[in-house]
N, C-alpha and C positions, 0 to 999 in steps of 0.2 A: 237617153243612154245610147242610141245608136249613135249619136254623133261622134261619140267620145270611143266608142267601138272601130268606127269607120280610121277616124285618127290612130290607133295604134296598130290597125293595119299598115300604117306606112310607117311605122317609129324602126321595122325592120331596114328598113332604107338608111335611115337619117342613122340608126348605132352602127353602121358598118364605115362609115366615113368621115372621119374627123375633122368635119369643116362648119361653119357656122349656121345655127337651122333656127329661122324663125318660122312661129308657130303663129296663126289667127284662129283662135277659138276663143269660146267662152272664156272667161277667167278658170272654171274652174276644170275646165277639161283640159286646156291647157297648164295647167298647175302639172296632171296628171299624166299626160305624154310628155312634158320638160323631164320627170324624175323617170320616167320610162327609158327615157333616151341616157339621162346621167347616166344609169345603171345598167345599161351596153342591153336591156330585153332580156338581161340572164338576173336571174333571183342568187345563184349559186355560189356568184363570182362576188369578192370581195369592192365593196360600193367605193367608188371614187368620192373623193373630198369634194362637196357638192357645197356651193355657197348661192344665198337665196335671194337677189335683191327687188324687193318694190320700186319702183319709179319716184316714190313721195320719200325714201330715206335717201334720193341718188346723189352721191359724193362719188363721181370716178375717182379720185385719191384715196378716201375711203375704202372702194372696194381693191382697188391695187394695193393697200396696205393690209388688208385682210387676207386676202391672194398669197401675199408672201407671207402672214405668219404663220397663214396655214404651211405653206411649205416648209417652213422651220422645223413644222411640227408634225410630222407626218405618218398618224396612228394607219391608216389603212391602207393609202397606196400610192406609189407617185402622180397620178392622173388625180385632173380637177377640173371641174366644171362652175361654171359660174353662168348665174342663172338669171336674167333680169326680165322682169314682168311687167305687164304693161309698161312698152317700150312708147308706145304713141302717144303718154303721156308726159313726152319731155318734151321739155321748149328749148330752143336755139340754143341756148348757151351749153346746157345739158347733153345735146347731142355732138356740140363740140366734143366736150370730156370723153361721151361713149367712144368717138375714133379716135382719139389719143389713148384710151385704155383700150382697143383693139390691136391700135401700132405697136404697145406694146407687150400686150399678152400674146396676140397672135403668133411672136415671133420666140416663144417658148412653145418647145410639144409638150405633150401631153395635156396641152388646155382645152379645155372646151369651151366654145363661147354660146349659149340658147338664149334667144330673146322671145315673150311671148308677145303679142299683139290680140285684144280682143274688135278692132278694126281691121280694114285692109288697109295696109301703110301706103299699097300705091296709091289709092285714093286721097292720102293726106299728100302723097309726095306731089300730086298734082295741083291740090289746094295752095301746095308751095310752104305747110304744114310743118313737114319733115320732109328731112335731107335727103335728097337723090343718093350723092353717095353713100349714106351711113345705108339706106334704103338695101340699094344693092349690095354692098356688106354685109350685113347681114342676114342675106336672101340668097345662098348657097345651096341650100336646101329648104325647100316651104311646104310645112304640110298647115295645107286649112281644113277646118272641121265642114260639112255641108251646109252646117247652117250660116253659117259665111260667109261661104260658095253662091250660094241662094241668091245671098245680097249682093253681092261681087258680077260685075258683066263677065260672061263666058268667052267673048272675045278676047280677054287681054291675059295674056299667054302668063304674066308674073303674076297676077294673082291664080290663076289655081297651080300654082305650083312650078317650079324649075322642071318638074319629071315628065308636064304636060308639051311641050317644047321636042318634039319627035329627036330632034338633033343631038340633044342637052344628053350628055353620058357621066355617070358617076364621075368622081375623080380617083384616081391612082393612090394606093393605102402605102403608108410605108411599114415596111415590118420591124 
């Protein structure tokens, strides 16, 4: 339970800046800091249209089709989030589809893009696994759990995180 404790310590970070945050935990602690983050850390506030994808249903046309009906439809708020889990389990072709539905959602606001990772991606990205780019795409923001960390070398500044990087400054919110 501390691990999952430690992680929502930072989910403060990652709601205040709408850019794309992948998560390395467990499966299920990261389930738990993804809807953390959806839901901006406020209980109060009306929940953004939150769409939930596993890796074993991934259709990027699928989830862009689902994206927009949500939008047609829009009981709670104009903001949405889309949520894809175990991201390290796509092959090649797959992570094509993820950057072509990032080119495109990206470039509507109010989206959010969470991916979880129950590995460290950079260590796939060095096995040549998963994609450099998609990698740093979606690694704007990275909160790992410790138990992760543990497994993860401390040297290598991208995996414990973008915040560990002295230099690395949030980015610029718009209002």
């Amino acid at each position: 339970m501390t691990g999952l404790i430690d992680l929502l310590a930072d989910v403060e970070l990652a709601t205040h800046y709408p850019v794309p945050v992948l998560i390395t935990a467990p499966r299920d602690h990261a389930f738990a800091v993804a809807l953390a983050i959806a839901n901006g850390g406020n209980e109060k506030r009306k929940p953004p249209n939150v769409a939930m994808f596993d890796v074993a249903m991934f259709d990027g046309t699928a989830i862009v089709g689902a994206a927009l009906d949500r939008r047609a439809n829009e009981r709670t708020t104009d903001e949405e989030v889309l949520v894809i889990r175990e991201v390290q389990a796509l092959n090649s072709a797959e992570q094509t589809a993820l950057m072509r539905l990032l080119d495109h959602e990206e470039a509507r606001e109010r989206r959010r893009i969470i991916t979880t990772s129950s590995v460290c991606l950079f260590d796939r990205v060095g096995q040549g696994t998963f994609d450099a780019r998609l990698f740093y795409r979606l690694n704007a923001i990275h909160i790992m759990s410790q138990s992760c960390s543990d497994r993860a070398a401390i040297s290598r500044p991208c995996c414990s995180g973008a915040a560990a990087d002295s230099s690395w400054r949030p980015p610029e919110t718009r209002l």
